[in-house]
N, C-alpha and C positions, 0 to 999 in steps of 0.2 A: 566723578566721571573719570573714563579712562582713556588715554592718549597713547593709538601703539604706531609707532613709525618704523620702517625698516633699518637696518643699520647701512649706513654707507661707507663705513670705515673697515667692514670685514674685508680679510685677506682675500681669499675666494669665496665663490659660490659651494661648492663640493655638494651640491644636493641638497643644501639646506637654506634655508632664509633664517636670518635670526632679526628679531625683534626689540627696543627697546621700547620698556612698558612707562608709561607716567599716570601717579595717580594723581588729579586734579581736583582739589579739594571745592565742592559748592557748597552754598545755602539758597534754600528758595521753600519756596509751599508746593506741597503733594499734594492737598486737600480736593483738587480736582480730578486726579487719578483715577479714585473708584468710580465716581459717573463717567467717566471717558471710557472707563471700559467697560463698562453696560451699555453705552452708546455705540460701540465698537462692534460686539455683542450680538446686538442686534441688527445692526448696516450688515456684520458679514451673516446672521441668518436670515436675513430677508432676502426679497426678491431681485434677482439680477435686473439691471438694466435692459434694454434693447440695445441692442449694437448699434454704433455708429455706420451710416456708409462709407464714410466719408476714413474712417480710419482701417489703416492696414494691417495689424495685429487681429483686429476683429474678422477682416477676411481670410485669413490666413490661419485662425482659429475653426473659422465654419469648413472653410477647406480640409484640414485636419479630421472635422469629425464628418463630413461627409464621405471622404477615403475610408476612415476607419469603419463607418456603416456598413458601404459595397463591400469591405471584404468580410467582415461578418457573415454579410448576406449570401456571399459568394460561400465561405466557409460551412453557414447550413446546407445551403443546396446540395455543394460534396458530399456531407454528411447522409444527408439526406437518401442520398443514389448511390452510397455507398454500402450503405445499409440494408438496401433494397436488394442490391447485387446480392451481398454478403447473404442474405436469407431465401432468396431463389433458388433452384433448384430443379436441374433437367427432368427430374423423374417423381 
């Protein structure tokens, strides 16, 4: 494992952070590693949840992609009659 703290003892900032690093030596078992990440795997290619009401990221997410829909939508339309213009022709 590895341990990074900033330094508190530098002189000045000058633009930079500087960091000292610690490596921390463990022992343990990995043996569950490889199923946790087929478990993993799969949770993130399945099916989303249904939003919460009750939580504000989730509204705040729907909001996002509703704004971004209308201007799409807004965006073909232009497209759309601009196009039309662009190929008309008085005569």
């Amino acid at each position: 494992m590895r341990s990074t703290n900033g330094r508190k003892d530098a002189q000045a900032f000058d633009g930079k952070l500087e960091f000292e690093v610690t490596v921390i030596s463990h022992e343990g078992q990995d043996a569950w590693i490889p199923r946790l990440l087929v478990e993993l795997k799969k949770c993130l290619d399945g099916e989303l949840p249904p939003p919460d009401p009750e939580c504000e990221f989730c509204a705040y997410r729907k909001a996002v992609i509703n704004v971004t829909q209308t201007m799409e939508s807004r965006d073909k339309r232009r497209s759309r009659i601009t196009a039309h213009h662009e190929s008309a022709t008085l005569f």
